[in-house]
Each structure stands twice: as C-alpha cells, then as structure tokens.
KOLMILO-919260 format. One line per field, with one value per atom (N, C-alpha, C): x, y, z; residue in three letters; atom name. Coordinates in nm, 4 decimals, padded with zeros to 6 digits. Layout:
N
c1	c(X/...)
c2	c(Y/...)
c3	c(Z/...)
resn	c(ala/...)
name	c(CA/...)
END
This chain:
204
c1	c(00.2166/00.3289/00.4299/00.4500/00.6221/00.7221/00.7836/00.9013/01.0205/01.1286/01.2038/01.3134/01.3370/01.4697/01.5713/01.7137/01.8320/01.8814/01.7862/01.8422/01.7296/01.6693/01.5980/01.4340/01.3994/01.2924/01.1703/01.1478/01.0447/01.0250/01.1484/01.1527/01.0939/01.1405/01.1078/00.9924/00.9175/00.7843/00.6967/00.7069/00.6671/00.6829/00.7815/00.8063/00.7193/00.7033/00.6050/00.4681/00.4233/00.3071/00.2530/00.3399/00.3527/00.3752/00.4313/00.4433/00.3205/00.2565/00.1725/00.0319/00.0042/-00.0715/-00.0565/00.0385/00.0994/00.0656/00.1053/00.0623/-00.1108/-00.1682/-00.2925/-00.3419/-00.2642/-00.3200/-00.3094/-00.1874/-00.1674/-00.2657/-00.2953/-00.3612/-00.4634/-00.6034/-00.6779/-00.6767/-00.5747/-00.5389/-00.6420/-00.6845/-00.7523/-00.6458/-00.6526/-00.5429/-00.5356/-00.6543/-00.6796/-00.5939/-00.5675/-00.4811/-00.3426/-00.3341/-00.2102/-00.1128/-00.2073/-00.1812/-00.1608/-00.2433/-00.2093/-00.1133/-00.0917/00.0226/00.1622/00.1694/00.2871/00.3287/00.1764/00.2208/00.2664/00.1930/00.2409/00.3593/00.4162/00.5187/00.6483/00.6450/00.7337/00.7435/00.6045/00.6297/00.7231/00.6816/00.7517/00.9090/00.9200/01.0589/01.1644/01.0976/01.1719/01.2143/01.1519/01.1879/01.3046/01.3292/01.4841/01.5731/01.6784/01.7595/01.8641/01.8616/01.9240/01.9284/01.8290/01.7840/01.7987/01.7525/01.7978/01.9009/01.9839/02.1607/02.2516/02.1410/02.2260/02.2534/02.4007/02.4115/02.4240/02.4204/02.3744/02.3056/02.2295/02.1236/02.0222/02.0367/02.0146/01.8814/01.7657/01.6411/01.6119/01.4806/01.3965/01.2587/01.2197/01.1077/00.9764/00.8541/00.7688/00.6986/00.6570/00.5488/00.4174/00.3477/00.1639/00.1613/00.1404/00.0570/00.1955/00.3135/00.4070/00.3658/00.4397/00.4299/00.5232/00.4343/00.5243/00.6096/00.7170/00.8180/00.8699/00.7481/00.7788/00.7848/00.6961/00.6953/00.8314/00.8710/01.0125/01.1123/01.1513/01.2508/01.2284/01.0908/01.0726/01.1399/01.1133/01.1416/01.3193/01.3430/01.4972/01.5932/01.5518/01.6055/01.6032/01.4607/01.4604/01.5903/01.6211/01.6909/01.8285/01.8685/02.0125/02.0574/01.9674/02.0196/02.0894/02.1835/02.1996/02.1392/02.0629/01.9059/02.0030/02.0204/02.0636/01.9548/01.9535/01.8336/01.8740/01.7728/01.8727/01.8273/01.9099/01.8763/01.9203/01.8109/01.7890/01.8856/02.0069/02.0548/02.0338/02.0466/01.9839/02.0386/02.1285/02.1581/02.0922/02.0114/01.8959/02.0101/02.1610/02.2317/02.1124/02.2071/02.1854/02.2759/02.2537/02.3521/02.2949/02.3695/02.2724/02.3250/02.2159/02.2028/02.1807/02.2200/02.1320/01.9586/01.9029/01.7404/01.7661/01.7069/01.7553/01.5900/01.5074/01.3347/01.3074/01.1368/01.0629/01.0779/01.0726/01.1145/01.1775/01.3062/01.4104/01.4310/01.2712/01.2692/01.2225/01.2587/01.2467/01.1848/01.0488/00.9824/01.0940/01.1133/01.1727/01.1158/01.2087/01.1750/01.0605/00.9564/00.9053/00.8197/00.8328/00.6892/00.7500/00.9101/00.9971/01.0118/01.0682/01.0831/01.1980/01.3306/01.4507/01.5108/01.6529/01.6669/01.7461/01.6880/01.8035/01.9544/01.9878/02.1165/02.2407/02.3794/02.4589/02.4721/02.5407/02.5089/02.6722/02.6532/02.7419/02.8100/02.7686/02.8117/02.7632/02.7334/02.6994/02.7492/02.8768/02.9398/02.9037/02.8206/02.7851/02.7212/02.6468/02.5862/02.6588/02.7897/02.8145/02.8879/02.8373/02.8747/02.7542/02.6540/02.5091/02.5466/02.4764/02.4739/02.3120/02.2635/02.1052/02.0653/02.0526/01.9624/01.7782/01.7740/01.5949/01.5192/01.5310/01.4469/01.3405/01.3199/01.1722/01.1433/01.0364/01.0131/00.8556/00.7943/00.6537/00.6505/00.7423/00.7480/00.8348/00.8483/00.9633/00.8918/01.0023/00.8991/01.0252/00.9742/01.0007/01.1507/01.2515/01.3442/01.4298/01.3512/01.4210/01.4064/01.4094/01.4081/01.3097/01.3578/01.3035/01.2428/01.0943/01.1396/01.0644/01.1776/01.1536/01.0750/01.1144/00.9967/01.0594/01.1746/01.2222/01.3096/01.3604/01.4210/01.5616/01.6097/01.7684/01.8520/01.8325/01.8889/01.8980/01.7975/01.8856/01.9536/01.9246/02.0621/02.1955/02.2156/02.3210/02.3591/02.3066/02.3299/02.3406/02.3586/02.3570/02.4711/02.4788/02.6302/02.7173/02.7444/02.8167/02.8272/02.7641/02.8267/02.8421/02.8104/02.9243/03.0319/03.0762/03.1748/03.3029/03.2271/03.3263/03.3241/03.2114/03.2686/03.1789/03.0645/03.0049/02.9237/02.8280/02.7612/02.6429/02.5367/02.4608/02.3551/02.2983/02.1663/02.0481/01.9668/01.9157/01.7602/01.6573/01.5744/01.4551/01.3490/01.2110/01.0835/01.0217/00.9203/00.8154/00.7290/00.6037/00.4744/00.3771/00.2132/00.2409/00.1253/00.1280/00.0882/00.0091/00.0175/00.1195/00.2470/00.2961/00.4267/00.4169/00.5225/00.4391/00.5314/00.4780/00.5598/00.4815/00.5737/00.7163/00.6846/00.7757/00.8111/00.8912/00.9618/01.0463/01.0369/01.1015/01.2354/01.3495/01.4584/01.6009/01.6428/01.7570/01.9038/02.0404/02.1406/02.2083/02.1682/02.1630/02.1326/02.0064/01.9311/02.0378/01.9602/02.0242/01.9482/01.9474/01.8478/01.8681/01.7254/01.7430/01.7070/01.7512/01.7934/01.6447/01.5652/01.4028/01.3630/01.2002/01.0980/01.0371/00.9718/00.8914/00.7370/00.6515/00.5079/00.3984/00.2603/00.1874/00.2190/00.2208/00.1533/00.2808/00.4238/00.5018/00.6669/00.7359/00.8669/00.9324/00.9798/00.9994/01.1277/01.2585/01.3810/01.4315/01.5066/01.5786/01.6912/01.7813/01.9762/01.9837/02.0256/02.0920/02.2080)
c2	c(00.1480/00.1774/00.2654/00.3652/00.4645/00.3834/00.3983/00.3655/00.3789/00.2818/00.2828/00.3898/00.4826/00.5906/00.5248/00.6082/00.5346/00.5083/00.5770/00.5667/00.5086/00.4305/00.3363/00.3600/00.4960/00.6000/00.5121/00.3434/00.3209/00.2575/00.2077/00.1450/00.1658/00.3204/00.4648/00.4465/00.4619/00.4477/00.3129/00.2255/00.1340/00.0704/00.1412/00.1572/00.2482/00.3500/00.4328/00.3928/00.3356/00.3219/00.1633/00.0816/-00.0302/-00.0157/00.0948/00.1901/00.2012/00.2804/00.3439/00.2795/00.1208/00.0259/-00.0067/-00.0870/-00.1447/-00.0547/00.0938/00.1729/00.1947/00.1906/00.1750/00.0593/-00.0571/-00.1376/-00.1494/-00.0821/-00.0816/-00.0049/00.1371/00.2096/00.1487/00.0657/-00.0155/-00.1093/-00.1598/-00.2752/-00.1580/-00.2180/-00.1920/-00.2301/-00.1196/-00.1977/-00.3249/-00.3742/-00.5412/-00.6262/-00.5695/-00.6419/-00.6369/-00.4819/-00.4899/-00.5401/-00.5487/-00.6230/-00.7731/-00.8373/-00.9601/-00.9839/-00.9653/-00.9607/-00.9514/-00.8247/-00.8300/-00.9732/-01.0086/-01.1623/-01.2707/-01.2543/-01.3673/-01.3746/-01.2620/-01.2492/-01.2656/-01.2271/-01.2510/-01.4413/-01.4870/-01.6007/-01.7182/-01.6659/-01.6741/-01.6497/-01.4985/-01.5279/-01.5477/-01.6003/-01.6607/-01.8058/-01.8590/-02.0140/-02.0102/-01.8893/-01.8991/-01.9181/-01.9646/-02.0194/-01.8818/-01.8036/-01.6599/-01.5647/-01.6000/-01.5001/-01.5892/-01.7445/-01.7936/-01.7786/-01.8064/-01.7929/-01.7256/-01.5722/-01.4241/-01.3726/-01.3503/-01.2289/-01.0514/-01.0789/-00.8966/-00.9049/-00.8411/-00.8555/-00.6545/-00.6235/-00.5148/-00.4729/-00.4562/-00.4483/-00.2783/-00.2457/-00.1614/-00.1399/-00.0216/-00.0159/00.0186/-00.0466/-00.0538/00.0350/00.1481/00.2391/00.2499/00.2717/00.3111/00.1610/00.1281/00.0296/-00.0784/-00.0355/-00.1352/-00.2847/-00.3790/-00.5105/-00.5125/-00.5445/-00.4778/-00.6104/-00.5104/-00.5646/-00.5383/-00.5030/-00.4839/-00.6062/-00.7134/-00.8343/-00.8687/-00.8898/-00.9093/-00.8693/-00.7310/-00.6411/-00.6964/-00.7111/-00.7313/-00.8830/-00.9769/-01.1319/-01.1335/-01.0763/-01.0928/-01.0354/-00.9383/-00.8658/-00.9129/-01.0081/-01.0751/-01.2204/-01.2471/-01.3661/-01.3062/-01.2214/-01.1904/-01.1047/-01.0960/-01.0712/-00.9050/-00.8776/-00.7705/-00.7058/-00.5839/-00.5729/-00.4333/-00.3798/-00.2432/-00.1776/-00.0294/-00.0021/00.1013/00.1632/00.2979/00.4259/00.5198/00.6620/00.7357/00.7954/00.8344/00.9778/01.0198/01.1261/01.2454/01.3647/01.4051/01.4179/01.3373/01.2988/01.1975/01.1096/01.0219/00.8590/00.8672/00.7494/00.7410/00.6185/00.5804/00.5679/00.5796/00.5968/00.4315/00.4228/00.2928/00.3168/00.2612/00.2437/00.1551/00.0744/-00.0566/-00.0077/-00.1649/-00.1678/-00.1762/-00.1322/-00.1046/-00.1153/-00.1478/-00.1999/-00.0754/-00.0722/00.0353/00.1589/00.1429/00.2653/00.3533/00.3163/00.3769/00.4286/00.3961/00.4597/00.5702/00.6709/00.8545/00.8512/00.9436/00.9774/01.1091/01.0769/01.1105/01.1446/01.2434/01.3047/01.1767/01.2825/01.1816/01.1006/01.0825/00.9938/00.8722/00.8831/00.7085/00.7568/00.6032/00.5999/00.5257/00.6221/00.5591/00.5457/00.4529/00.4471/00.5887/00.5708/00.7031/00.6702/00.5969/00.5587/00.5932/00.5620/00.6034/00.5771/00.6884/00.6480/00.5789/00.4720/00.3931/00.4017/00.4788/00.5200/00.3975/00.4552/00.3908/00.2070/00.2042/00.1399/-00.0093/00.0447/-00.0642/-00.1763/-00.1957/-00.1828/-00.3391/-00.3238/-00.4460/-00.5589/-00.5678/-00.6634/-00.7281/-00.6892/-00.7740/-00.9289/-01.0053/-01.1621/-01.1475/-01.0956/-01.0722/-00.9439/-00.8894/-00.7883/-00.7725/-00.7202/-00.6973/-00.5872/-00.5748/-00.4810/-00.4188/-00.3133/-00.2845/-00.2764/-00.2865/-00.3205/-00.3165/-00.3170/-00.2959/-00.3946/-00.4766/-00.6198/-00.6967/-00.8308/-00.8922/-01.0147/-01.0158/-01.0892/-01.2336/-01.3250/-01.4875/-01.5034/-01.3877/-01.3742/-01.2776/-01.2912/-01.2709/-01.0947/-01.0032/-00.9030/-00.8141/-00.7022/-00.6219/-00.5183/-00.4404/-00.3188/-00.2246/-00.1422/-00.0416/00.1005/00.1872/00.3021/00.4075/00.3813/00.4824/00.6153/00.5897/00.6789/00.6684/00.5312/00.4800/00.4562/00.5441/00.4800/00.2957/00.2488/00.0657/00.0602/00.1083/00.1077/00.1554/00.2208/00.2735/00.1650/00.1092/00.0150/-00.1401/-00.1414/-00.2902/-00.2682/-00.1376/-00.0936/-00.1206/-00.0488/-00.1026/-00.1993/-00.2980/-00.4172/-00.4932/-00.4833/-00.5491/-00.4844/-00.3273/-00.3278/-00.3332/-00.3684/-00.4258/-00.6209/-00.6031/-00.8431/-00.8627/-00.7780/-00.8349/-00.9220/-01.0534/-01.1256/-01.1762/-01.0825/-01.0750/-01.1673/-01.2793/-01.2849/-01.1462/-01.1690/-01.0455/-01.1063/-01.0049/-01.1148/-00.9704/-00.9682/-00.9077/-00.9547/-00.8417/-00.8708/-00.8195/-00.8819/-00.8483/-00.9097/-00.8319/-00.8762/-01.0190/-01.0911/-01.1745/-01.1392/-01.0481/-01.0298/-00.9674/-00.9470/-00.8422/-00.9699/-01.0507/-01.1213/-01.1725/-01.0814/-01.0825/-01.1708/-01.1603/-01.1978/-01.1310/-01.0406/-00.9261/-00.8233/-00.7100/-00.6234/-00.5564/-00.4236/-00.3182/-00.3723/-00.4421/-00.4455/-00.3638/-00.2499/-00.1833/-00.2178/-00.2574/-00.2764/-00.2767/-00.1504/-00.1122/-00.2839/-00.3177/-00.3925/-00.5364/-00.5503/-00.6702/-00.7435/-00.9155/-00.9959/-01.0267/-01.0623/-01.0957/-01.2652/-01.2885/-01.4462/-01.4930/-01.4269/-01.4827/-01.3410/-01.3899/-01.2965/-01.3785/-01.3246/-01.3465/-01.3135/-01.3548/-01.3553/-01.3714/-01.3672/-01.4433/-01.5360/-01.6000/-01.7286/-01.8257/-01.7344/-01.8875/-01.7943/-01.8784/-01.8126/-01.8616/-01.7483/-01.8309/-01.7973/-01.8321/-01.8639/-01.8135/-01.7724/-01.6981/-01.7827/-01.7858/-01.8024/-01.7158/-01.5524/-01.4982/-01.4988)
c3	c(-02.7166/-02.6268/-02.6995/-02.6319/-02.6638/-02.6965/-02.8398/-02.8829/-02.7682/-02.7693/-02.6779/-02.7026/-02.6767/-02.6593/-02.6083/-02.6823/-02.6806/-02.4928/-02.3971/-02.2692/-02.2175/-02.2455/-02.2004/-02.1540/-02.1945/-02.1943/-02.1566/-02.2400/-02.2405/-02.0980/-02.0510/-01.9509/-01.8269/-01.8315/-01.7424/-01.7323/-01.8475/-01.8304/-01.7936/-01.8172/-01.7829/-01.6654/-01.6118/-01.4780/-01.3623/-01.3917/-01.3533/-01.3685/-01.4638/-01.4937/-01.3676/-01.3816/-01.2749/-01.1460/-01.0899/-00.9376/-00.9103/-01.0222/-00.9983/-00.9266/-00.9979/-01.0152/-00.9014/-00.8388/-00.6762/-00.6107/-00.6510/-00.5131/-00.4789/-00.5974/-00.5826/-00.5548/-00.5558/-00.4515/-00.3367/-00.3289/-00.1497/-00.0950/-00.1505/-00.0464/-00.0447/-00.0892/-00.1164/00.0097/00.0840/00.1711/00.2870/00.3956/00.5320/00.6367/00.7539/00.8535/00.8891/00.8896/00.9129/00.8308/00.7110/00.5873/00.5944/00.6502/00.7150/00.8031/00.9174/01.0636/01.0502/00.9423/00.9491/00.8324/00.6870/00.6473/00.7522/00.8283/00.9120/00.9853/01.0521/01.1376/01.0807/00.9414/00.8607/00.7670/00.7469/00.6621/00.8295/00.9424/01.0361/01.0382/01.0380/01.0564/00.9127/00.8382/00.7221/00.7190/00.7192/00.7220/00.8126/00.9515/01.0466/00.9994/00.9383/00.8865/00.7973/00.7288/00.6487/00.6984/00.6220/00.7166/00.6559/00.5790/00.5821/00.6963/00.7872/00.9069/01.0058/01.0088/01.1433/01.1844/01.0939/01.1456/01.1132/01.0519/01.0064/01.2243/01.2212/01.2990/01.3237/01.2044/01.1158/01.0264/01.0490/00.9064/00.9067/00.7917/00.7451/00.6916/00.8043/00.8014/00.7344/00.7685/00.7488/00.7950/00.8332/00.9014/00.8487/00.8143/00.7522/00.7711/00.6665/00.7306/00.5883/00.6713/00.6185/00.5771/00.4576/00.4222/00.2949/00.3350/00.3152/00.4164/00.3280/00.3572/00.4706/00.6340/00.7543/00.8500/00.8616/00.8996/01.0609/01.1299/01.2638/01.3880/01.3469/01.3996/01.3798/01.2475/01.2499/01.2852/01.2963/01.3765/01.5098/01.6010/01.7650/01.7446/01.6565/01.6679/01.6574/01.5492/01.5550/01.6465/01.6939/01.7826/01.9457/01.9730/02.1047/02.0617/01.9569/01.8983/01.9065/01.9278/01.9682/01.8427/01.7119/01.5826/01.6366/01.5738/01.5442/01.4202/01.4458/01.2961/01.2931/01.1465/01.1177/01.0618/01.0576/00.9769/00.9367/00.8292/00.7662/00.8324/00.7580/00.8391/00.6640/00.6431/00.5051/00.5101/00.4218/00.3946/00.2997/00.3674/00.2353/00.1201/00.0607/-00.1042/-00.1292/-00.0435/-00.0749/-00.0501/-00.0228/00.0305/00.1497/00.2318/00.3245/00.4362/00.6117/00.6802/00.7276/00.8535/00.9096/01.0655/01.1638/01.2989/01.3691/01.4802/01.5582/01.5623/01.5599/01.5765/01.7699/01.8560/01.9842/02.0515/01.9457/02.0229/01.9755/01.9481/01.8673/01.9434/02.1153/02.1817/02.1337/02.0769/02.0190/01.8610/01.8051/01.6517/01.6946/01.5885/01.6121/01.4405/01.4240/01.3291/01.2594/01.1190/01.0472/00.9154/00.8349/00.7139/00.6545/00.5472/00.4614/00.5341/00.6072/00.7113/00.7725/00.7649/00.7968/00.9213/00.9852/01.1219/01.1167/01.1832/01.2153/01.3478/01.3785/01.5197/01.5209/01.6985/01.7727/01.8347/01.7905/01.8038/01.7301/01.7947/01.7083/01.5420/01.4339/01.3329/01.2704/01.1950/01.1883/01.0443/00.9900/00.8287/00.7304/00.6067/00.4336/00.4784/00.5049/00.4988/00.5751/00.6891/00.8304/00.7169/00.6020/00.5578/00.4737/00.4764/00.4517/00.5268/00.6874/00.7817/00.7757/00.6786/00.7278/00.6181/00.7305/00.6336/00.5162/00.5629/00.5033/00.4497/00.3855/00.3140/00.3279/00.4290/00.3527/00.2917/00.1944/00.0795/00.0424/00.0756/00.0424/-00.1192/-00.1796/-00.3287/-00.3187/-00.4689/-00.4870/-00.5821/-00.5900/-00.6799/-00.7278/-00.7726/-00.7998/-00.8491/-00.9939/-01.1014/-01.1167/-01.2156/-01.2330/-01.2056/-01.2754/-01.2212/-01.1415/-01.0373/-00.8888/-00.9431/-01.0205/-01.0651/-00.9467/-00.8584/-00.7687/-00.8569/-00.8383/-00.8547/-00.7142/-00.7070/-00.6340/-00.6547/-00.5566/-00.5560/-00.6183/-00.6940/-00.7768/-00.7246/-00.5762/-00.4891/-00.5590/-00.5388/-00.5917/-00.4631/-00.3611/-00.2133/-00.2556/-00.2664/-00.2246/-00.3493/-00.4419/-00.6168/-00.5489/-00.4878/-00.4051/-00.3113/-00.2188/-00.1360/-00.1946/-00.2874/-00.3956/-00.4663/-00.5026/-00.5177/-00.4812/-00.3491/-00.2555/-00.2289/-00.1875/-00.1283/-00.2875/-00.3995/-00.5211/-00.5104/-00.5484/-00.5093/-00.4371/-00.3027/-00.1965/-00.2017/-00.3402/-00.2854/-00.1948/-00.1076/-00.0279/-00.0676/-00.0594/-00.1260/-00.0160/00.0159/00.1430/00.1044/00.1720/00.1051/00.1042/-00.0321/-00.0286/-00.0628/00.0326/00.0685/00.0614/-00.0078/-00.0371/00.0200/00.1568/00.1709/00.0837/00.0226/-00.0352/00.0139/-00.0692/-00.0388/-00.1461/-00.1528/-00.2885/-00.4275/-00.4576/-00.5918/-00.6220/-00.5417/-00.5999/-00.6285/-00.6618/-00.6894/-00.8701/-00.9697/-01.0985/-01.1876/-01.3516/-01.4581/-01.4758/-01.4921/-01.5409/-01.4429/-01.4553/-01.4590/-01.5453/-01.5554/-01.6704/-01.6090/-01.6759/-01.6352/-01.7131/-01.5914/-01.6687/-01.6019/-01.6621/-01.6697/-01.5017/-01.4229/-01.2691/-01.1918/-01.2398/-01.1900/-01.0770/-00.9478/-00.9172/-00.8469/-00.9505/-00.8838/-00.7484/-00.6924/-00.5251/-00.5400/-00.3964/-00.3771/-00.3232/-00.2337/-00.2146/-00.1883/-00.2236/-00.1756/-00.1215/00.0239/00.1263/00.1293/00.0904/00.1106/00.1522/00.2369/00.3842/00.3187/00.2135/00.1806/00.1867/00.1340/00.1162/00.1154/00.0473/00.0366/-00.1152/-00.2012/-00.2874/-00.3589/-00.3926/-00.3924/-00.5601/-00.5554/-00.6687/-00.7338/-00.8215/-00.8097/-00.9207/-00.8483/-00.8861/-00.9785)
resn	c(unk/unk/unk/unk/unk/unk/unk/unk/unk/unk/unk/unk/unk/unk/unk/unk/unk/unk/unk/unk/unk/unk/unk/unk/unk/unk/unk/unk/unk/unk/unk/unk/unk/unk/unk/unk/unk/unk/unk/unk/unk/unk/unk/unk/unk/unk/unk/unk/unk/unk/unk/unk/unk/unk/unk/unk/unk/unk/unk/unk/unk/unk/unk/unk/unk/unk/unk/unk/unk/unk/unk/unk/unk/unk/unk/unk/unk/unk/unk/unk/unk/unk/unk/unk/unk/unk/unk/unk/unk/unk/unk/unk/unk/unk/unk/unk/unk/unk/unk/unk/unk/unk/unk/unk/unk/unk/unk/unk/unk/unk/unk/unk/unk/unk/unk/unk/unk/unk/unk/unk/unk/unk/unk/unk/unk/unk/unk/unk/unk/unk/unk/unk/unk/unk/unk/unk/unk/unk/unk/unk/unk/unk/unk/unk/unk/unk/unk/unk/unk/unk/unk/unk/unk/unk/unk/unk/unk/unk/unk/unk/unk/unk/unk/unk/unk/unk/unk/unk/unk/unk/unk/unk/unk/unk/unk/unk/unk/unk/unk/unk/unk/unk/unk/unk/unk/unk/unk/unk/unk/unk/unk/unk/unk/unk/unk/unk/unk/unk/unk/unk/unk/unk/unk/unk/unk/unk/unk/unk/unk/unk/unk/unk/unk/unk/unk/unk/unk/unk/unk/unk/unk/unk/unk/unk/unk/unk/unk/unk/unk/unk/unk/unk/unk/unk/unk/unk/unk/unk/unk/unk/unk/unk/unk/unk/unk/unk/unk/unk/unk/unk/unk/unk/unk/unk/unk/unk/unk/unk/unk/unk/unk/unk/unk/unk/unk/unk/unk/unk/unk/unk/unk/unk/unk/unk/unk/unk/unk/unk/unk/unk/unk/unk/unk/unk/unk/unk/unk/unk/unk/unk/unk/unk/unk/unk/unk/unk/unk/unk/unk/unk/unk/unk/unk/unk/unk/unk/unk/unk/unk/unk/unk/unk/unk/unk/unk/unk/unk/unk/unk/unk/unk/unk/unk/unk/unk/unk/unk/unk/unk/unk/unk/unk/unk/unk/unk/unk/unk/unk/unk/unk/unk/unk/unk/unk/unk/unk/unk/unk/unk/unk/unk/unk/unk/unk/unk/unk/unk/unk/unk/unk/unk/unk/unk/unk/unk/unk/unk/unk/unk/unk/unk/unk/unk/unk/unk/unk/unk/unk/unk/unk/unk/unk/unk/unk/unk/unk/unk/unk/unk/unk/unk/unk/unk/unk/unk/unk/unk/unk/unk/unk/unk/unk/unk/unk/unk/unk/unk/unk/unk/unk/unk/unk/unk/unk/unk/unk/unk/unk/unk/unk/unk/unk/unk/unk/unk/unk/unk/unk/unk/unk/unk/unk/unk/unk/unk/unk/unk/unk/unk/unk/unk/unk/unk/unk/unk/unk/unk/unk/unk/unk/unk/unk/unk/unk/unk/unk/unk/unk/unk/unk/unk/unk/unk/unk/unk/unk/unk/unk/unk/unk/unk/unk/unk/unk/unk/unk/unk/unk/unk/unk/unk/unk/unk/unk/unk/unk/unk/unk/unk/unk/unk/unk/unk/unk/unk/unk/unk/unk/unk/unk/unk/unk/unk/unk/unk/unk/unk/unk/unk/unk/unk/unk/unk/unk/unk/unk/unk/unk/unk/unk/unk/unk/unk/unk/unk/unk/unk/unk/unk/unk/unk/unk/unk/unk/unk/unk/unk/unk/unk/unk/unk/unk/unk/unk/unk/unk/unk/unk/unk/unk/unk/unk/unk/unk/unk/unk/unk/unk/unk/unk/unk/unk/unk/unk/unk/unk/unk/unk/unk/unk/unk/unk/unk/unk/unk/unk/unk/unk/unk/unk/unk/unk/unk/unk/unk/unk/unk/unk/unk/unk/unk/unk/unk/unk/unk/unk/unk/unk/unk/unk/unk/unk/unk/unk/unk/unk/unk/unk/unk/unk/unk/unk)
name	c(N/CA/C/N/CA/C/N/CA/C/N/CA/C/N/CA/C/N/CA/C/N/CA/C/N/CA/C/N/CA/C/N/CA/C/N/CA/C/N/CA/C/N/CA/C/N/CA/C/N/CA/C/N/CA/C/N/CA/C/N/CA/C/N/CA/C/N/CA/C/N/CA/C/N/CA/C/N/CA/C/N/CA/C/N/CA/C/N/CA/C/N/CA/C/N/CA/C/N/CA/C/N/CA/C/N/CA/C/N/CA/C/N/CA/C/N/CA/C/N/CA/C/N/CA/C/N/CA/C/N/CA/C/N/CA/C/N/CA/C/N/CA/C/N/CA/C/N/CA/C/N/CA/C/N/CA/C/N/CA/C/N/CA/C/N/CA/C/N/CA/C/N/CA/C/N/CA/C/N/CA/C/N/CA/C/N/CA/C/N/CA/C/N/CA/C/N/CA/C/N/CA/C/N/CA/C/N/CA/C/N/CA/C/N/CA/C/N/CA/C/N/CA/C/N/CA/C/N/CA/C/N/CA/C/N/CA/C/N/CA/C/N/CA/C/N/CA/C/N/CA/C/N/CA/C/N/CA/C/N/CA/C/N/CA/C/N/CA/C/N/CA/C/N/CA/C/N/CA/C/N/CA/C/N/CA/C/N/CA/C/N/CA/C/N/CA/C/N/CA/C/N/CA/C/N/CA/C/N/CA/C/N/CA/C/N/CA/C/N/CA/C/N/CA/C/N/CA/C/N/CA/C/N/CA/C/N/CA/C/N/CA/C/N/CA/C/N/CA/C/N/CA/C/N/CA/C/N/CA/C/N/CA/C/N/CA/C/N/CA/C/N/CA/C/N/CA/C/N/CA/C/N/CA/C/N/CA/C/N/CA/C/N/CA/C/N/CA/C/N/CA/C/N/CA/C/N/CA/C/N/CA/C/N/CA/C/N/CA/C/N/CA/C/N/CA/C/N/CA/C/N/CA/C/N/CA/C/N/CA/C/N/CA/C/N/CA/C/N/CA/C/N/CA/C/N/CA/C/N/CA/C/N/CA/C/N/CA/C/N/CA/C/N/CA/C/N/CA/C/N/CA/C/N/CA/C/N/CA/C/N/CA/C/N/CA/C/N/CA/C/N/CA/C/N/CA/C/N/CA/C/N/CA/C/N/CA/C/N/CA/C/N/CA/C/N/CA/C/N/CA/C/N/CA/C/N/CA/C/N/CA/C/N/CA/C/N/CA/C/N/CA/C/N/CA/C/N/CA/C/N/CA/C/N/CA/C/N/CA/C/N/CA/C/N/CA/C/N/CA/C/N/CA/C/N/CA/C/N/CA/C/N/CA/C/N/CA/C/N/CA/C/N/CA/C/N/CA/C/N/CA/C/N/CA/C/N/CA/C/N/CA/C/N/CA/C/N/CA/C/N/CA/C/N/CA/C/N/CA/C/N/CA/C/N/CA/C/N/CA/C/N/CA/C/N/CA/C/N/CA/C/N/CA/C/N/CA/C/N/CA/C/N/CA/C/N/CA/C/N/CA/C/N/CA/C/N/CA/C/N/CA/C/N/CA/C/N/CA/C/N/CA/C/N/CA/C/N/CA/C/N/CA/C)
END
C-alpha cells in the first residue's frame, strides 16, 4: 500500500479502490435483484420509527442498479409524508423539491430523475426530520461512504451548521454494510442503515 501523504492521499485511494469494488458489484445485480431489494428495503424502512412519524423527510430517487427507493417514495407519500428530493446544481450543491408521485419526476442531467415542481432552495433541506442517503457502504461505525461527488458532504454541512440534528438513515444492499471505511475528518456518522435483511442502528 502507498505511504500516506500529508493530505490524506492514501485515503483517496483506498477510497477509490473500494468504489470501485461496490460498483462492480452492483452492476453484477440482475433486475430481478433489483426489484426485490426495492420491496424489501421499503418494507424495512417503513418499520422505523424515524419515518413513521417523520413529517418531512429528505429522500432521493434511485436509479440503475442503486439500492431502490421508489416503493418508498410511493409508500410515504400515500402516508401524508411530505418526501423532498434533490435537484442536482451545476456546482454539484443541491436544490430540493416536493416528491408529487413518479408522474411528476422529469429525467435529468447524468441519468437522475428529479421532481417538476417548484424549487425550494439548499436550504428546504433542513425542515426534514429524516435524512435518506445514498452511499456504496457503511462500516461498524455508522461511517458512510459515498460516490465521491461531495453534494451530500455539502448537505451534512449544512444542517451541522445550522444545529439541524435529522435522523440520518442509509439504504444499502447487504454486503455493503462493511468493517471499515477510509475515514477523513469531513466524515459524518449516520444513525441506521437499512438493508433487505434487517435494520441496523448507529449512536453517532
């Protein structure tokens, strides 16, 4: 392994190199793997009690062979939830919009699918009681890692520096809940990750 550089170089890498791995397992998954992950991860994280009795809660819309989150957007949304979702900017922030039923997602940059609704600014972002996260893993402690964009590093931002204290909640496949993670200083643990198989709880 590469000696660690004074800015955390090795981290970088070992980071990449572990993206890389997850993503090759994802593409590997068959729609069949897909389709039912989705049912079972909705049924899953309807039992939290972060989402039963969130009235804002700050979703995302699952595309290709992410761990899918569309059962859940249709479930919370027939439940009265108010679901936000993002609308990607091009400095790579985030804006946010009501979930308004799939009718109302519009195919967007990059291959995402966002709502067509009004846009509510960076900010909407901290009325949510719940957080849900996209990630390619999250290890013993609660430690996410992401796809290396920095959009949700930005949005984790924010709501520390405003005091917001959302539950923050990771859908994944199951292997992807690991030992480890490259962890750098940015980093902020999440409170559960969600999996077909179970749910399993953090303290941040």
């Amino acid at each position: 392994m590469a000696s660690t550089d004074s800015d955390g170089g090795t981290h970088r890498i070992d980071k990449a190199a572990l993206r890389g791995e997850l993503l090759d397992s994802r593409r590997r998954l068959t729609p069949d793997d897909v389709r039912d992950a989705d049912a079972a991860l909705a049924a899953r994280a309807l039992e939290l009690d972060e989402l039963s009795g969130a009235g804002t809660v700050a979703a995302y819309v699952s595309v290709g062979r992410e761990p899918g989150t569309r059962a859940l957007l249709t479930a919370l949304h027939a439940r009265g939830v108010r679901v936000l979702l993002p609308v990607l900017l091009p400095d790579n922030d985030l804006d946010w919009a009501a979930y308004d039923g799939d009718e109302h997602l519009a195919r967007a940059g990059r291959g995402l699918l966002e709502p067509d609704g009004p846009r509510l600014g960076p900010d909407a972002v901290l009325e949510a009681e719940t957080v849900l996260l996209p990630g390619l893993a999250v290890d013993d402690d609660g430690l996410r890692l992401g796809r290396g964009g920095g959009s949700y590093d930005r949005v984790l931002a924010r709501l520390a520096k405003a005091g917001a204290d959302p539950a923050l909640v990771v859908l994944l496949y199951d292997h992807e809940v690991v030992a480890r993670v490259p962890e750098e200083p940015h980093d902020h643990p999440v409170h559960a990750v969600v999996t077909p198989s179970g749910v399993r709880r953090f303290t941040p």
